[in-house]
C-alpha positions, 0 to 999 in steps of 0.5 A: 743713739746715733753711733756715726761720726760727724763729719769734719769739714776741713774749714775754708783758708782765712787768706788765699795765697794771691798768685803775683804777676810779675809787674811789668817793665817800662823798658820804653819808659827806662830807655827815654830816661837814659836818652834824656841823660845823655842829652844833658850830658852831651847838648846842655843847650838842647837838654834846656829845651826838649820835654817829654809830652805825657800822653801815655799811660793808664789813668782813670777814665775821669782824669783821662776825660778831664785831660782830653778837655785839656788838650791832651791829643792821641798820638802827639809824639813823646819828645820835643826839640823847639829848636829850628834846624835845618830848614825846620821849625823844631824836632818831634821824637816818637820814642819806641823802645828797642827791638825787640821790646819795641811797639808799633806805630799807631795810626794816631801816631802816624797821622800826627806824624804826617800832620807835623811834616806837613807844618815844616817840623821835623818828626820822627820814629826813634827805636831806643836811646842810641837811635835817637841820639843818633837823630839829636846829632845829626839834627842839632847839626844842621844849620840853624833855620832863621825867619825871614823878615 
């Protein structure tokens, strides 16, 4: 006979304990949504009219591909004012959240920027709600630009 003891296997956990990350926070997302209550609260005429383009943000690559088909373009600014002032044709906001949570401009960004200034619109970077609120006043205080007939 056999007098050794069988070997006892401690058995493999029926569930792991998944290590959670901490979800990460949108402060660029949280700043924007501030902004766009203030504006409500301050300029209702312009709180009508500006909107946010969502070009941002992960999506599966069929949604991304279908969207691109679209016309969703990179580096399109965030926010948009279709009112003329001030000689321009309307305000274009790329929104940044402040520093020190904000993100670099990207070339995208920057060359659509460009492109804008080029076509008579005013477009800007904005770090953070105050900013641009900031930059909301003092353009919706510009005269109103008129076409020509």
């Amino acid at each position: 006979m056999n007098s050794q003891k069988p070997t006892v296997r401690n058995p493999p956990p029926l569930f792991r304990a998944k290590k959670t990350r901490a979800k990460p926070v949108d402060r660029e997302g949280l700043e924007q949504a501030s902004l766009m209550r203030e504006v409500a609260v301050r300029y209702p005429a312009a709180a009508k009219l500006i909107y946010h383009v969502p070009n941002g943000g992960h999506r599966h690559k069929l949604v991304a591909l279908k969207l691109k088909e679209q016309g969703v373009k990179a580096g399109v600014p965030d926010l948009v004012l279709p009112m003329a002032r001030g000689g321009h044709f309307g305000l274009y906001i790329e929104f940044k959240a402040k520093p020190p949570f904000d993100a670099a401009v990207s070339p995208s960004q920057d060359a659509y920027i460009q492109a804008l200034l080029e076509q008579g619109y005013l477009a800007i970077v904005c770090r953070g709600a105050i900013d641009a609120i900031e930059a909301i006043r003092a353009y919706l205080l510009q005269p109103q630009t008129r076409a020509a007939a």
